[in-house]
C-alpha positions in Angstrom: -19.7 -57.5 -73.2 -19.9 -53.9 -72.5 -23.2 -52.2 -74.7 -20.2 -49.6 -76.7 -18.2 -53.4 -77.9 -22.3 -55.3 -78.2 -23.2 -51.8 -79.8 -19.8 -52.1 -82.3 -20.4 -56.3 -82.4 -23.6 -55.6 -83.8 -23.2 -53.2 -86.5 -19.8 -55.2 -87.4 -22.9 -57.7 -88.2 -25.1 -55.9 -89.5 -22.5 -54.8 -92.1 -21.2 -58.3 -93.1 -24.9 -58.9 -93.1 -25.4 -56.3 -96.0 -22.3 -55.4 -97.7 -22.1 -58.1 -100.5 -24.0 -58.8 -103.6 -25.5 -61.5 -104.7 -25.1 -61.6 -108.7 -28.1 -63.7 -108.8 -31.0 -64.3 -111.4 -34.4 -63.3 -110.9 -36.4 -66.5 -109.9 -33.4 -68.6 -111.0 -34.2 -72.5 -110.4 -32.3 -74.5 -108.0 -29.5 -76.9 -109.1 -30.5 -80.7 -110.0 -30.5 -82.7 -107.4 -27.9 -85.7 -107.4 -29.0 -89.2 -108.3 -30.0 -91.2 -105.2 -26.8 -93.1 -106.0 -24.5 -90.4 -105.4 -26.2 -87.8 -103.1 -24.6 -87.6 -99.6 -26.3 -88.3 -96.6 -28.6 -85.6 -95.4 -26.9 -84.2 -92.1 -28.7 -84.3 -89.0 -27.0 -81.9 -86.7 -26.9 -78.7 -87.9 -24.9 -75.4 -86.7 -26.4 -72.2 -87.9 -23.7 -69.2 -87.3 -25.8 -66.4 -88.9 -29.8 -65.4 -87.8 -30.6 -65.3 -91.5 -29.0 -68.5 -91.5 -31.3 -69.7 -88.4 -34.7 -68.4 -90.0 -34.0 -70.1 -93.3 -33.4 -73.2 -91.5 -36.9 -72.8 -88.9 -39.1 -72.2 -91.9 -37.8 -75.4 -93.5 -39.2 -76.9 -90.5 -35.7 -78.2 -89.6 -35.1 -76.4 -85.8 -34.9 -80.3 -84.4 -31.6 -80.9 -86.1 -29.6 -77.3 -85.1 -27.4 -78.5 -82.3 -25.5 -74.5 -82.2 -25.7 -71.0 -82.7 -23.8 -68.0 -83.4 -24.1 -65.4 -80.7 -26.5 -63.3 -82.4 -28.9 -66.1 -83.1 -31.8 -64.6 -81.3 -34.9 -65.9 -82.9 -36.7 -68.8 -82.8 -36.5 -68.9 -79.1 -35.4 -72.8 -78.9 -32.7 -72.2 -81.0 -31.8 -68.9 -79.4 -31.1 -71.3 -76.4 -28.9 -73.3 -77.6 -25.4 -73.7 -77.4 -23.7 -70.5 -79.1 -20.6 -70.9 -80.9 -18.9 -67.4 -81.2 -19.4 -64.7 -84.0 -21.2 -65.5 -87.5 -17.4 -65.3 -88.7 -15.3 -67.4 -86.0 -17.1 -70.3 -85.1 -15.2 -72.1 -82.4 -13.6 -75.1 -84.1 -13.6 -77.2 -80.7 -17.4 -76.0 -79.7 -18.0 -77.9 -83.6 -16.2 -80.5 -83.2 -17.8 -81.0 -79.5 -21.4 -81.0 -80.9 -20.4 -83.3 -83.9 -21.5 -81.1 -86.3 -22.5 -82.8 -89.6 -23.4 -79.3 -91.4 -22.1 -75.6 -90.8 -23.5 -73.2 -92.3 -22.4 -69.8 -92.6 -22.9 -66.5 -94.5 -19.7 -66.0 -96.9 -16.6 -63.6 -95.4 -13.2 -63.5 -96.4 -12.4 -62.6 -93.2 -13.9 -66.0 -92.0 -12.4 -68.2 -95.0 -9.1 -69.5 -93.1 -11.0 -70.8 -90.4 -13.9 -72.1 -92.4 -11.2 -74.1 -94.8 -9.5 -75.4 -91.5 -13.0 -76.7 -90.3 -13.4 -78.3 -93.7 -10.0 -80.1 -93.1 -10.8 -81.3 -90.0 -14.0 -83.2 -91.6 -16.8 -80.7 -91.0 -19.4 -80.1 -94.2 -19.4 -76.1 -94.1 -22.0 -73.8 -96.5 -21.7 -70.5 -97.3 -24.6 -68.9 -98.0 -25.5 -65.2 -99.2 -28.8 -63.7 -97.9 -27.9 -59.8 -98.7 -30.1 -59.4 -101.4 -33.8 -60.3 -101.8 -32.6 -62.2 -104.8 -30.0 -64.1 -102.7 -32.3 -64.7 -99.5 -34.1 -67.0 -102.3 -31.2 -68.8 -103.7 -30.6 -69.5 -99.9 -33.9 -71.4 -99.4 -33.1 -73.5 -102.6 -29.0 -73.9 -101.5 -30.2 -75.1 -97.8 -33.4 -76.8 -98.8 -32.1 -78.7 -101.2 -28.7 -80.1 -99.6 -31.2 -81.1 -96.7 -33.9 -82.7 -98.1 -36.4 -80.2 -98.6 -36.3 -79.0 -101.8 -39.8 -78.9 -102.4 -40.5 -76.8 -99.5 -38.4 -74.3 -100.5 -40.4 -73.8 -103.2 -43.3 -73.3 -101.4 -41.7 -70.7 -99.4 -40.2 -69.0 -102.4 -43.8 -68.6 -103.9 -45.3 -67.3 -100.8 -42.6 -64.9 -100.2 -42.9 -63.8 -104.0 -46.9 -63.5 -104.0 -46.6 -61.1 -100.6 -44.1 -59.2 -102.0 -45.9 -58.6 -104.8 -49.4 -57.6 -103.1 -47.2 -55.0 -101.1 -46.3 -53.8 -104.2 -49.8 -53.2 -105.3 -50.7 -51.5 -102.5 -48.9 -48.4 -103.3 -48.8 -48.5 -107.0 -49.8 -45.3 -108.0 -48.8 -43.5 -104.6 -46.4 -40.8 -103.6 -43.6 -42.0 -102.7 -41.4 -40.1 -99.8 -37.7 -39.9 -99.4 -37.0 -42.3 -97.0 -33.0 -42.5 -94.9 -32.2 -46.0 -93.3 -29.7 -45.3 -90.4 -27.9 -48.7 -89.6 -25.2 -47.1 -87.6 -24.4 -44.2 -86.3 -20.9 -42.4 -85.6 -19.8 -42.5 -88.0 -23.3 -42.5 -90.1 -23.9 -45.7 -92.2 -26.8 -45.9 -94.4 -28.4 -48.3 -96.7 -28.1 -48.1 -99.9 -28.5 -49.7 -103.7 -28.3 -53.6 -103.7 -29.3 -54.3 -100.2 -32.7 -55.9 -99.0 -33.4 -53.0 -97.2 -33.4 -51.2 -100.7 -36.0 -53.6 -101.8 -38.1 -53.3 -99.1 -38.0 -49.3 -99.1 -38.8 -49.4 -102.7 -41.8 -52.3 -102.7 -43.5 -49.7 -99.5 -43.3 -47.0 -101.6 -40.5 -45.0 -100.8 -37.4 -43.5 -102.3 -34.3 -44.2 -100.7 -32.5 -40.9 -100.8 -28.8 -42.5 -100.7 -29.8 -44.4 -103.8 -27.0 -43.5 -105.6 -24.0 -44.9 -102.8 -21.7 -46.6 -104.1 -22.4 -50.1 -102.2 -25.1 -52.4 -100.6 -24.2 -50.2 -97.1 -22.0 -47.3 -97.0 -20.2 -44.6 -94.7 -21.7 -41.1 -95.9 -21.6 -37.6 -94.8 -24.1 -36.3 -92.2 -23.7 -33.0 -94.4 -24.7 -35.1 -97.3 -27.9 -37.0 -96.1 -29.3 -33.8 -94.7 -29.1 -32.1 -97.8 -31.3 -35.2 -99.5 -34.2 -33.5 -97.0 -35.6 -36.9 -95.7 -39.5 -36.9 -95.5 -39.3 -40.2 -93.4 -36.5 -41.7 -91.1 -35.8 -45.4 -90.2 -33.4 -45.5 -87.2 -32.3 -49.5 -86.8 -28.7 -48.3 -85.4 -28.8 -48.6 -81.4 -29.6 -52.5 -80.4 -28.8 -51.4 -76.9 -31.6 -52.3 -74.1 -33.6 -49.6 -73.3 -32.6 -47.6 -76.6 -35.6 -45.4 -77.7 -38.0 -46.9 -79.4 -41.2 -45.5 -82.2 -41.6 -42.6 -83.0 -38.9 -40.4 -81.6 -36.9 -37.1 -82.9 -34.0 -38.4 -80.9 -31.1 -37.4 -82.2 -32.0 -35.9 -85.3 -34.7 -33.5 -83.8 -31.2 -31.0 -83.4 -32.1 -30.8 -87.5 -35.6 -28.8 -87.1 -35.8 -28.4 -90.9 -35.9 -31.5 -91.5 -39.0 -32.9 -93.5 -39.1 -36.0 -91.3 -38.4 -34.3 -87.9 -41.0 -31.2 -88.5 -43.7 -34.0 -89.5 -42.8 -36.5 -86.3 -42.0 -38.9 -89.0 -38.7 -39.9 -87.6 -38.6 -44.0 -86.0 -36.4 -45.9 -84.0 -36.5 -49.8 -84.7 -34.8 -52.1 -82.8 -32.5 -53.9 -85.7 -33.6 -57.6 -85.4 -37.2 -56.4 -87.5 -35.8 -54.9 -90.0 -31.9 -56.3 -90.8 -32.2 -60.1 -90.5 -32.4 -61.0 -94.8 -34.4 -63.8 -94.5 -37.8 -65.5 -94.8 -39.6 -62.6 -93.2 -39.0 -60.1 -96.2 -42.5 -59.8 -96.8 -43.7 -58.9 -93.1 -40.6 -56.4 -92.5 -41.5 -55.1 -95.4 -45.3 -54.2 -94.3 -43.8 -52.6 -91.5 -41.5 -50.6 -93.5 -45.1 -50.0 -95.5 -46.7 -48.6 -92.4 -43.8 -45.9 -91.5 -43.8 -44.7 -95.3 -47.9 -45.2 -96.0 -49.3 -45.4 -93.1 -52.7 -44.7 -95.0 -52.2 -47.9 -96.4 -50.9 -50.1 -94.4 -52.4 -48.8 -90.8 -49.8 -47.7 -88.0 -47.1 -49.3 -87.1 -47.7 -50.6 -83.3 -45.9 -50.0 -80.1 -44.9 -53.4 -80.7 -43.5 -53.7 -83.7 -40.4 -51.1 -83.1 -39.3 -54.1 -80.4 -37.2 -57.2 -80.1 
């Protein structure tokens, strides 16, 4: 794959990834489980087509039963290894098959629903999942945990993830708190705005997310526009190439000298996968999130923390 299609692969993720809302509860309990007489049999070989998908299933402490990946499955490293199965949308229906694949699960697409329904015909257990929100990477842990047998873990996970969000919170009660821009892509510029975990995250380090008012979870805006908003701080997650700058770097927008961000060097380039993958690691992107807004509170950010 040439880096322009990987570079347009990745933000087609990256956009599935944060585009939808979950209308979820706040701390909203997990379904009942089935009686023993009537609850199917937990599946022991697992495809996971989505990273968030992946991390859910790692901190459930359930890598030994994923038999296949989607191709941007990256992290742990032994699942990163394993077979991968094409996009988080188009898993291929022979490569499942193949593996004898008890459990698929997915992150929810309409663009995906034909082929997931023909999977389901041909026998295979699929589950759509929907990590876009904080709100909805929590429903997640319950929706996976409990169909495979570890419901109680997810709770555990749940109130960790909860209790560290929380003390991040803390932290900067009382703080300023600095427009921050959140660059997922860039020509044409796509930003993140209200609903997404990204929002969350900005707001919990103590920022303001200057394109608080878009119209969706992650949205095509004007260059003109976001300028305008006068940025104090810049998070750049939008070029996943190898080599692509990385820290703190003008890049780009240093042509924009008026800039708040640019004139006080607070402009960074992360590579995506710390930052964009909804998942069990809320809490620790969101520190590092916390160190580019406060770094009086939270320390600086190091060298490698902006990498893979």
């Amino acid at each position: 794959m040439s880096p322009k299609s990987r570079t347009r692969a990745w933000l087609h993720l990256l956009l599935h990834l944060l585009a939808c809302l979950a209308l979820l509860g706040c701390g909203a309990e997990p379904p009942p489980a089935p009686s023993a007489e009537s609850a199917p049999a937990i599946p022991e070989r697992i495809v996971v087509m989505a990273p968030s998908a992946a991390e859910i299933v790692d901190v459930l402490g359930l890598s030994d039963r994923v038999v296949g990946v989607g191709d941007f499955v990256q992290w742990p490293p032994r699942l990163a290894a394993l077979p991968k199965l094409g996009a988080y949308d188009a898993p291929n229906p022979e490569q499942v098959l193949t593996l004898r694949t008890d459990l698929l699960i997915v992150t929810g697409s309409k663009a995906a629903s034909a082929n997931l329904e023909h999977l389901r015909r041909l026998g295979i257990e699929v589950m759509e999942i929907d990590t876009t929100t904080y709100q909805g990477v929590l429903a997640s842990l319950h929706q996976v945990g409990g169909r495979l047998g570890r419901a109680e873990r997810a709770r555990g996970v749940e109130r960790g993830i909860r209790t560290k969000m929380e003390g991040i919170r803390r932290r900067v009660a009382g703080a300023a708190r600095p427009r921050v821009l959140f660059v997922v892509g860039q020509n044409p510029l796509y930003v993140a705005g209200p609903g997404s975990h990204v929002d969350e995250m900005i707001a919990a380090a103590g920022g303001r997310n200057v394109a608080a008012d878009a119209l969706s979870p992650y949205q095509l805006v004007s260059l003109e526009a976001m300028l305008d908003r006068q940025p104090e701080v810049i998070i750049d997650v939008s070029d996943n190439r190898p080599g692509a700058p990385r820290g703190r770097a003008a890049g780009a927008w240093g042509q924009w000298s008026f800039l708040p961000a640019v004139k006080q060097r607070r402009v960074y380039h992360v590579d995506p996968v710390r930052l964009v993958i909804p998942g069990p690691r809320l809490p620790e992107m969101t520190e590092l999130v916390g160190k580019l807004i406060h770094p009086e509170v939270f320390g600086e950010a190091a060298a490698e923390e902006f990498l893979p």
